[in-house]
Each structure stands twice: as C-alpha cells, then as structure tokens.
C-alpha positions in Angstrom: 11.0 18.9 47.6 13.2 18.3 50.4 15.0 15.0 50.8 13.0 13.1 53.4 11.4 9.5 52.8 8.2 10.2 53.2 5.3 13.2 52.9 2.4 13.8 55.5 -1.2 15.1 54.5 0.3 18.5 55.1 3.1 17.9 53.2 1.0 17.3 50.4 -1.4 19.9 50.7 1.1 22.2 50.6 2.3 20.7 47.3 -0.9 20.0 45.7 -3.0 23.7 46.8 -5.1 21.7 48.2 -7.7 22.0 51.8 -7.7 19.7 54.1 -10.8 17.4 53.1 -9.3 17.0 49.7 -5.8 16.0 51.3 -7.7 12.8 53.4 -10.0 11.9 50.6 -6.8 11.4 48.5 -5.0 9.4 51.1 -7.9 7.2 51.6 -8.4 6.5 48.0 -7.0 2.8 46.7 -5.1 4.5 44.1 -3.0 6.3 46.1 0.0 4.9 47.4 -0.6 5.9 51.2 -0.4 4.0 54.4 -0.7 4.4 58.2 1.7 4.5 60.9 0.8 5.5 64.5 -2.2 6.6 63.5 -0.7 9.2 60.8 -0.8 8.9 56.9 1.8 8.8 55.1 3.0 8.4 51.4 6.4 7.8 50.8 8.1 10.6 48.8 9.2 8.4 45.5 5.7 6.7 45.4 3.9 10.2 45.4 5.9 11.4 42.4 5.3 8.2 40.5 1.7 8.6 41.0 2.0 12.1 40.1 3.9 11.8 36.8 1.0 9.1 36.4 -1.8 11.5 37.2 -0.2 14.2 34.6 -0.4 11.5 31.8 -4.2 10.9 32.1 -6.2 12.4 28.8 -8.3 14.8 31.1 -6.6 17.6 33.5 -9.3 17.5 35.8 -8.4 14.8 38.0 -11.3 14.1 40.7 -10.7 13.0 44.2 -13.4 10.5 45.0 -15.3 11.1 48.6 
C-alpha cells in the first residue's frame, strides 16, 4: 500500500478483488469505517487495515457483504 491517508472505492477494489457493487455495499455497511466527502467515499487507510486484521480474526473465512 502506498502511503496516502485515505483509500477510495477503487482503491479498495483493487485491494479486496472485488466489483464494483461489492466495493459500495461495503462502504455503506455500519461496520465499516467509511465516510463521505464531496460526495466521494472514503475510508481512511489505518482504519481499513484495523477492520481488516479484524475481518481475518472472525471464526468463518466467508465474510458476507450485506446489500
């Protein structure tokens, strides 16, 4: 990851192999730690690795992204 502050849907598409349905279901979930500026969401960088060493403890490795 590079060293800016905060990731955009694509960024974390890229990251996560993920389409582009999948990206904005996760950002509007309450769980994840994203919020809008200028009409753009956003996650900031440490905040999405948090969640994601969080996501990696859960019991299952099928995490679901809620519609």
């Amino acid at each position: 990851m590079d060293n800016t502050l905060t990731m955009t849907v694509a960024d974390v598409k890229q990251h996560l192999h993920i389409g582009n349905k999948k990206a904005y279901a996760l950002f509007k979930q309450k769980s994840f730690p994203s919020f809008r500026l200028d009409g753009r969401y956003l996650v900031r960088r440490d905040e999405f690795e948090k969640w994601l060493n969080n996501i990696q403890k859960l019991p299952t490795r099928n995490y679901k992204i809620e519609n």
